[in-house]
KOLNUGU-978204 format. One record per residue (C-alpha): residue number from 0; residue in one letter; chain; x, z, y. Coordinates in Angstrom, 1 decimal. Layout:
N
NODE    k  r  c      px      pz      py
NODE  NUM  A  A       X       Z       Y
...
% end
This chain:
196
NODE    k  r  c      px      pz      py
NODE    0  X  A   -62.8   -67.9   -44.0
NODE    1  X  A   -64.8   -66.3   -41.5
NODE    2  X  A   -64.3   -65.1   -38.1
NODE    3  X  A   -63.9   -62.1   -38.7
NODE    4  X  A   -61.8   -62.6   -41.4
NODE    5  X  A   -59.1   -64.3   -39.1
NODE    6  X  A   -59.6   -61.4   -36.5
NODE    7  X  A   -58.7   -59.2   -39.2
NODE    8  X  A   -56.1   -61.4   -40.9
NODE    9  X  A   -54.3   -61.6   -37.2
NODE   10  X  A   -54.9   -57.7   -36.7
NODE   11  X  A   -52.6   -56.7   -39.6
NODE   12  X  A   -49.8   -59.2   -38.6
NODE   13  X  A   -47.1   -58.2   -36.7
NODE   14  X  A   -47.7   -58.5   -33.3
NODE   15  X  A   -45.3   -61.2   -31.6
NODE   16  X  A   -42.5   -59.6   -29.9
NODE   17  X  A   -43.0   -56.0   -30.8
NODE   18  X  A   -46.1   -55.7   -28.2
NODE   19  X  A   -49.4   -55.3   -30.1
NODE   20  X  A   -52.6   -57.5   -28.7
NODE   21  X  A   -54.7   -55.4   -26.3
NODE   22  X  A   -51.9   -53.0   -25.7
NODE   23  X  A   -50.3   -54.8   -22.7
NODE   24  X  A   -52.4   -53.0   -20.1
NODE   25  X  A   -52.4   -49.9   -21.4
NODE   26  X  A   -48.6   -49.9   -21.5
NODE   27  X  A   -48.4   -51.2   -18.1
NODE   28  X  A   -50.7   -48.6   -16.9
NODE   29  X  A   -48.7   -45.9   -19.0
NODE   30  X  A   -45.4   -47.3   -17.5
NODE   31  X  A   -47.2   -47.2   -13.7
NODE   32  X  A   -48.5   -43.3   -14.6
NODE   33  X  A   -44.8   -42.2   -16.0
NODE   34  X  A   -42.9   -44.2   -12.9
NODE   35  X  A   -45.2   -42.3   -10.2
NODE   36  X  A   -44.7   -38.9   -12.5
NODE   37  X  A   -41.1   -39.3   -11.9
NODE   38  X  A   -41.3   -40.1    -8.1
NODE   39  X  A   -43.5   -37.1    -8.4
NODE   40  X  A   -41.0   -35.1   -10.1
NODE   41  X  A   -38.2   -36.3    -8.0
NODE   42  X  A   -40.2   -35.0    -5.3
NODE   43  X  A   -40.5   -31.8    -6.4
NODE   44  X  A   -36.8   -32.0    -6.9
NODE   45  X  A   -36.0   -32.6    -3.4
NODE   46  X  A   -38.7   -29.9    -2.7
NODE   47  X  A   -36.7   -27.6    -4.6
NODE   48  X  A   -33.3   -28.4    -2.8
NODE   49  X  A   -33.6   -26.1     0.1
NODE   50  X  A   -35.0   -23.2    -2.2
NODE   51  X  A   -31.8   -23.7    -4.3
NODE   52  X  A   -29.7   -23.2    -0.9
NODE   53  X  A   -31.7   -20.6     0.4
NODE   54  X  A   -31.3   -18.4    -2.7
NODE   55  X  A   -27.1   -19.6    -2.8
NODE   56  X  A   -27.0   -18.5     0.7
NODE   57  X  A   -29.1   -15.3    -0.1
NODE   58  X  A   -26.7   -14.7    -3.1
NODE   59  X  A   -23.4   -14.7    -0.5
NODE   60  X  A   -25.1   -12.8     1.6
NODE   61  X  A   -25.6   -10.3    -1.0
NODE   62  X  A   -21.9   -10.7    -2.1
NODE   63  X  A   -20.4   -10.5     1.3
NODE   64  X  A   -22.6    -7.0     2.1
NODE   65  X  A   -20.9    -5.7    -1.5
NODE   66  X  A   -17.4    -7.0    -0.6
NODE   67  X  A   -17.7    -5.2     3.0
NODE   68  X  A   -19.4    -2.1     1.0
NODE   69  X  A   -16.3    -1.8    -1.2
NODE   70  X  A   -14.2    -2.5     1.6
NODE   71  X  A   -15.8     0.8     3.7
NODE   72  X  A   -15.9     2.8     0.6
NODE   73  X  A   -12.0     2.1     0.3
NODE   74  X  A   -11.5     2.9     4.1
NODE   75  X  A   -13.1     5.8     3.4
NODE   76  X  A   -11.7     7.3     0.1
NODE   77  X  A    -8.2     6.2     2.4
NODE   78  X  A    -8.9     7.9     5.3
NODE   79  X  A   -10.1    10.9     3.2
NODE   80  X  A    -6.6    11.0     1.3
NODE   81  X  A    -4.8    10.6     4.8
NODE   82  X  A    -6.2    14.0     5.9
NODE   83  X  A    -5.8    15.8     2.5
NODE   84  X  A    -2.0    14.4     3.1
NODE   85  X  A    -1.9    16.0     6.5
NODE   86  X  A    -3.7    19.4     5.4
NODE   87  X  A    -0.9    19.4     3.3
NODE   88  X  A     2.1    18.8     6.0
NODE   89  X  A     2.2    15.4     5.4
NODE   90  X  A     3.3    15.3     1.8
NODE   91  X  A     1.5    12.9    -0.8
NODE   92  X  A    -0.4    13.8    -3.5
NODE   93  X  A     2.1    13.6    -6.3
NODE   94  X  A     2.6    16.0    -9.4
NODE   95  X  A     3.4    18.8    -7.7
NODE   96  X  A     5.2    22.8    -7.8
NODE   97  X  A     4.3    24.9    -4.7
NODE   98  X  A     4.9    28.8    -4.7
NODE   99  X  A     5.6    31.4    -2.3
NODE  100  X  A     8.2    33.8    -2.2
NODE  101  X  A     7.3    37.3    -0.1
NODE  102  X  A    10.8    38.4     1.9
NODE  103  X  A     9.2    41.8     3.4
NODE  104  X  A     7.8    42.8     7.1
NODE  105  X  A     5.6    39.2     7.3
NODE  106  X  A     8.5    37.0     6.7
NODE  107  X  A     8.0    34.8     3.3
NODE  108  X  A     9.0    31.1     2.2
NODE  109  X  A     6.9    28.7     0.5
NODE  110  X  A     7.9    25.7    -1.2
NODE  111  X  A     5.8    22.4    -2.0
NODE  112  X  A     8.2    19.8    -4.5
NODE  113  X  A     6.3    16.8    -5.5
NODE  114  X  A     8.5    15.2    -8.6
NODE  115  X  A     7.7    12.1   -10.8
NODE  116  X  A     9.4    12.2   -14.3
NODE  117  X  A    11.2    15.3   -13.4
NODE  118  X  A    12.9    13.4   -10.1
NODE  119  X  A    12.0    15.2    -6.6
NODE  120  X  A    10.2    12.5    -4.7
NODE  121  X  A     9.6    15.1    -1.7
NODE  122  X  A     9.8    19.0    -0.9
NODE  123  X  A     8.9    21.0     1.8
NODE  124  X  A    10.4    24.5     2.0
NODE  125  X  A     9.4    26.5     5.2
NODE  126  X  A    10.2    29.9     5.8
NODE  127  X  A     7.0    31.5     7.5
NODE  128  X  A     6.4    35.1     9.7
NODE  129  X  A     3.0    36.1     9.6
NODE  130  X  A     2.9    39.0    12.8
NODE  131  X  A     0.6    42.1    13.1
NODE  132  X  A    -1.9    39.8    15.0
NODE  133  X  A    -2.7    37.3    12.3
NODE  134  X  A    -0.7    34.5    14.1
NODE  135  X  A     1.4    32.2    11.5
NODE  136  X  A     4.7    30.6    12.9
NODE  137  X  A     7.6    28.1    11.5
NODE  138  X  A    10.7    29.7    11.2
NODE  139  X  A    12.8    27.0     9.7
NODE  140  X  A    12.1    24.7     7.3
NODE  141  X  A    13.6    22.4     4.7
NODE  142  X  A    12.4    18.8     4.5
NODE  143  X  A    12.1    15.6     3.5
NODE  144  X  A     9.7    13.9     6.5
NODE  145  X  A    12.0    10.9     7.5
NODE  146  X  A    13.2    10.1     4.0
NODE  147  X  A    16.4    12.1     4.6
NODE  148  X  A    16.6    16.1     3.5
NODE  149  X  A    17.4    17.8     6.6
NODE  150  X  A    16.8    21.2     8.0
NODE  151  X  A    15.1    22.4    11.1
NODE  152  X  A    15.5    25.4    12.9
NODE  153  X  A    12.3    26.1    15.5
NODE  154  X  A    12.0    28.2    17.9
NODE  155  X  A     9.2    30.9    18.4
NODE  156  X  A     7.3    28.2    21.2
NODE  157  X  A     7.6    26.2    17.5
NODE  158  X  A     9.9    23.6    19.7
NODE  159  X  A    12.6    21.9    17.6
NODE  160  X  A    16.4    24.3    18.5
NODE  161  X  A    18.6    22.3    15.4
NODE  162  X  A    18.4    19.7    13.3
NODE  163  X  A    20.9    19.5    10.6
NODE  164  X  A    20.9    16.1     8.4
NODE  165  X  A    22.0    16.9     4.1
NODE  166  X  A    23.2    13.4     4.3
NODE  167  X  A    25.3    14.3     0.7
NODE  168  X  A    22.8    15.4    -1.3
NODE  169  X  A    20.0    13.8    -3.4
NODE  170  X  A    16.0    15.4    -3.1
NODE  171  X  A    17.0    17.2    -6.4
NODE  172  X  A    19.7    19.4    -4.8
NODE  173  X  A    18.2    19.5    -1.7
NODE  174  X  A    15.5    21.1    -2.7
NODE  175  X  A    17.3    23.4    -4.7
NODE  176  X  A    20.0    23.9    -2.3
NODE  177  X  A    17.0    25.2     0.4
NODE  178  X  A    15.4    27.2    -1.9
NODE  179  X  A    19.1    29.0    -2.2
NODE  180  X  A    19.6    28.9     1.4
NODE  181  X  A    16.4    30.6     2.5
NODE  182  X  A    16.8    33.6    -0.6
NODE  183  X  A    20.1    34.3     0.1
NODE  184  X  A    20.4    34.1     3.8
NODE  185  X  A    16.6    34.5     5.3
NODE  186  X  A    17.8    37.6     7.5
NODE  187  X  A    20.2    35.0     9.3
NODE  188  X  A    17.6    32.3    10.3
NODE  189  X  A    14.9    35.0    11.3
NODE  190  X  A    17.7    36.6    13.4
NODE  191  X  A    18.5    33.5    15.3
NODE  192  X  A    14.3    33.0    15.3
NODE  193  X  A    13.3    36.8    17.0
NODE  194  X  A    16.5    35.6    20.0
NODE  195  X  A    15.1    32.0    20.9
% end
């Protein structure tokens, strides 16, 4: 056999160990090129961190602003129902039945019943004067403000003259009870109104 026949001959065995001749360098230098790609990578890694927290902290911000957004827009859309409530003499904003009923020479009632599933939550039922100049006063009035149905007689300065409490009766016949009271018997009540 020749030289070159044993180069050849070795060439095609195995090599020992699983490592092929000549190939020792280039796997060191392959390993050496990968390990400083990682450091490299790991690098850029780090390099990365404070990106990562900058765009978390930029995302809070964001969600915070859109919590205190919502927040205001609630405040708002609150303070908004608040006034319509007190536009309306302090009643909420429930299903409702308001009417008026014209008595003659400016005096008239008008009644605001808020009722959920048929059940009077709260009324209003004030009987009104409406004089020669425009000017709108309280005569009396029929009420549920304090969670009690009581009636108030006013005077023509609008100052409270007599509270009476309905202790006895439920909103239901309340309400219907004032609604009776100022038909019936408004000539009474504006009576004792035109002397105070």
């Amino acid at each position: 056999m020749s030289k070159n026949d044993d180069e050849a001959k070795n060439a095609s065995r195995p090599p020992a160990h699983g490592v092929a001749r000549g190939s020792l360098p280039k796997v060191a230098s392959e390993v050496r090129v990968a390990g400083a790609a990682d450091a490299i990578e790991r690098r850029g890694t780090d390099q990365t961190k404070p990106a990562k927290q900058a765009k978390q902290a930029k995302q809070a911000k964001q969600a915070k602003q859109a919590k205190q957004a919502k927040q205001a827009k609630q405040a708002k859309q609150a303070k908004q129902a608040k006034q319509a409530r007190a536009d309306r003499g302090g009643l909420t904003n429930m299903p409702e039945k308001e009417f008026r009923v014209e008595l003659g020479n400016g005096y008239y009632f008008v009644s605001e019943c808020f009722r959920v599933k048929g059940v009077v939550e709260k009324f209003v039922v004030r009987l009104m004067y409406l004089d020669s100049n425009g000017e709108l006063f309280i005569v009396a009035r029929f009420d549920t403000a304090h969670g009690i149905a009581h009636f108030d007689r006013l005077s023509k300065a609008g100052r409270l003259v007599e509270k009476i409490w309905l202790n006895g009766l439920d909103f239901n016949r309340a309400y219907d009870y004032a609604l009776n009271e100022f038909r019936q018997n408004h000539e009474y009540y504006v009576k004792r109104w035109e002397e105070s």
